[in-house]
N, C-alpha and C positions, 0 to 999 in steps of 0.2 A: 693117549693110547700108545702103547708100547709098537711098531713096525711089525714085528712078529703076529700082532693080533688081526691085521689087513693082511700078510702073506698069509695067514692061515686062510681065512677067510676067501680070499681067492683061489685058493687049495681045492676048497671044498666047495666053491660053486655060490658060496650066502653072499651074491650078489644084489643084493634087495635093492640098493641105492642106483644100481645100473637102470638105464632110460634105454627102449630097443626101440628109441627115434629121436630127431632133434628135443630140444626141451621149446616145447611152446612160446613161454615166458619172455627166452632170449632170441628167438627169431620174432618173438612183437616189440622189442626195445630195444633192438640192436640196430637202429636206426638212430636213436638216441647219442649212439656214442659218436657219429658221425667220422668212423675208422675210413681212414684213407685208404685207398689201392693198395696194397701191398704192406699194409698195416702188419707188422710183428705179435701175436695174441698168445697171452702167455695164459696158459692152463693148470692151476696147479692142483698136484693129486688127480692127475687127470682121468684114472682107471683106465676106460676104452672107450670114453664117452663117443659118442655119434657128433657132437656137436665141434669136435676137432677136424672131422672131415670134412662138414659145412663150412667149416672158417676156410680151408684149403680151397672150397669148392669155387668159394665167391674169392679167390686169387690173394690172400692175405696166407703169411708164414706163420707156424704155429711152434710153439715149444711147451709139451707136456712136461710135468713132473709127474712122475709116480712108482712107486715103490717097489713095486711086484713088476717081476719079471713076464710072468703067467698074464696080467692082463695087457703088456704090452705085447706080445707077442699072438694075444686074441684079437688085438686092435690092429695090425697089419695083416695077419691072414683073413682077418674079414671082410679087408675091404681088397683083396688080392695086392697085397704090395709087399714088396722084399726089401727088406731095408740094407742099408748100411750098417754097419755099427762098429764104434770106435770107441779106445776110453780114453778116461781125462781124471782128473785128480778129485772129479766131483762126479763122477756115475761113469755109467755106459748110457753112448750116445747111438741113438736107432733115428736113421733120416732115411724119409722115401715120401716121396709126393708132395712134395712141401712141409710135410713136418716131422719134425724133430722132437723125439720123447725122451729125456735122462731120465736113467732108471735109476735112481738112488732117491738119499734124502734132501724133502724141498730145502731144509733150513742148509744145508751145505750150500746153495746155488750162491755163488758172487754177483757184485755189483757189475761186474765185466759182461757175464753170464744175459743178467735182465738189461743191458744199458740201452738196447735199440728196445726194449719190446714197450711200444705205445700203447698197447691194451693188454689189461687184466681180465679174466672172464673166469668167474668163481661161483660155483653150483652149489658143491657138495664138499668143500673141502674146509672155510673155516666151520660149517655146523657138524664137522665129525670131529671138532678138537675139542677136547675138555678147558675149560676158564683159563687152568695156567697157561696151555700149551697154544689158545687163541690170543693172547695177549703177546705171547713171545713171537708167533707166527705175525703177526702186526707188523710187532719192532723190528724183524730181523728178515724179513721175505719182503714186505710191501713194503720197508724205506727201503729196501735197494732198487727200486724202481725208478725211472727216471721222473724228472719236472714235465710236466705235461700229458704221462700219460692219464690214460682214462681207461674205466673197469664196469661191468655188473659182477652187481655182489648177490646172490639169490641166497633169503638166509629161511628160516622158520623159526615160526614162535607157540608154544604151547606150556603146559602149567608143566614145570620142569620134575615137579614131586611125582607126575603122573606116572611117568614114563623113564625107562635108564636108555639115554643117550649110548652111541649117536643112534643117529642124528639129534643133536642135541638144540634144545630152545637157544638164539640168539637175540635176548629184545634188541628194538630199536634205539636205547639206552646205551647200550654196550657197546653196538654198533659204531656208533658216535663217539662215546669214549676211547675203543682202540684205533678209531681212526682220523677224527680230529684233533687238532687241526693242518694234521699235515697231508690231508685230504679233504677236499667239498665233499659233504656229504648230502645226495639228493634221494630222497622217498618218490620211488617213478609208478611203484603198483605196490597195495596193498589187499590181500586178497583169502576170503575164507575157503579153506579146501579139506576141510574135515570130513564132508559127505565121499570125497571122492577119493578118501584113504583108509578104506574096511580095514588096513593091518593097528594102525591107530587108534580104532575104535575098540577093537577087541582087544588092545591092551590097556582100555577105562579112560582113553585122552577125550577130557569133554568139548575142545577148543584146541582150534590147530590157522594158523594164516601162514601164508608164504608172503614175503616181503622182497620186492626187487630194488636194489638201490644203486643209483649210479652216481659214480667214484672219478674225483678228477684231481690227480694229484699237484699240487700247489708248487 
């Protein structure tokens, strides 16, 4: 997906994929990753998500990546905070209450950029890339992360003919593919949610699961 097609998109409001609360999923397996106090959680594509302000809540640093200007500047006013903001050779940088959001592009972010951040936490951002642009986001975002961090991956799977991405089907195949073995790959929750996604249904998806996997890099 071209940049332009997410600032439009923010433009206009067609935020479908935004959550107007924690995501469920990751406050029941975020226990799983067993993140240290003060743990560094890196967010990428992060929109405005809710669940950037939880990681701050429970005292852990956060670092967003995300594109648009418009959803970062929705995600500080809503939760009342005034950022900072600086630039740098790879975005503009917004800090205020322990986190910090670069507005630019994720694959620009350096090895320097991710070198402290021990967890990855990934919702919505590899199932909004098409095949080639998840494979390169693999190779060039998650090895620059450090040996030991650890991640949830929330992916989804449904019959990909059904429906035009994104949200795009990720099997558990693929999964594995772009990311071992220079990741453990663990299946923590596999889960049918077709009844409880009417916009799905009415675009003919007969089968839909969300898949949570937890990520421990090697």
């Amino acid at each position: 997906m071209e940049p332009e097609f997410w600032q439009q998109r923010w433009r206009e409001g067609r935020i479908g994929f935004h959550q107007d609360r924690e995501t469920p999923l990751m406050l029941k397996h975020w226990s799983a990753l067993q993140a240290p106090p003060g743990s560094r959680v890196f967010v990428p594509l992060a929109g405005k998500s809710l669940d950037m302000a939880w990681f701050a809540a429970q005292g852990h640093r956060v670092l967003g990546a995300e594109l648009s200007a418009t959803a970062i500047g929705q995600f500080f006013a809503e939760h009342a905070l005034e950022p900072h903001i600086s630039e740098s050779a790879i975005g503009r940088h917004y800090h205020a209450g322990g986190i910090e959001i670069i507005q630019g592009d994720v694959f620009a972010l350096d090895t320097a950029t991710l070198s402290d951040c021990n967890i990855v936490y990934d919702r919505a951002a590899l199932i909004a890339l098409p095949p080639p642009m998840r494979r390169r986001y693999a190779r060039e975002v998650y090895a620059k992360l450090p040996a030991g961090c650890r991640g949830l991956l929330i992916t989804l799977e449904y019959p990909q003919d059904e429906k035009a991405g994104p949200p795009f089907s990720v099997e558990e195949s693929e999964v594995r593919e772009l990311f071992e073995p220079l990741w453990h790959v663990d299946v923590l929750e596999r889960r049918d949610i077709l009844a409880q996604q009417p916009a799905f249904i009415a675009e003919g998806v007969t089968a839909l699961q969300t898949v949570v996997y937890g990520l421990r890099r090697q």
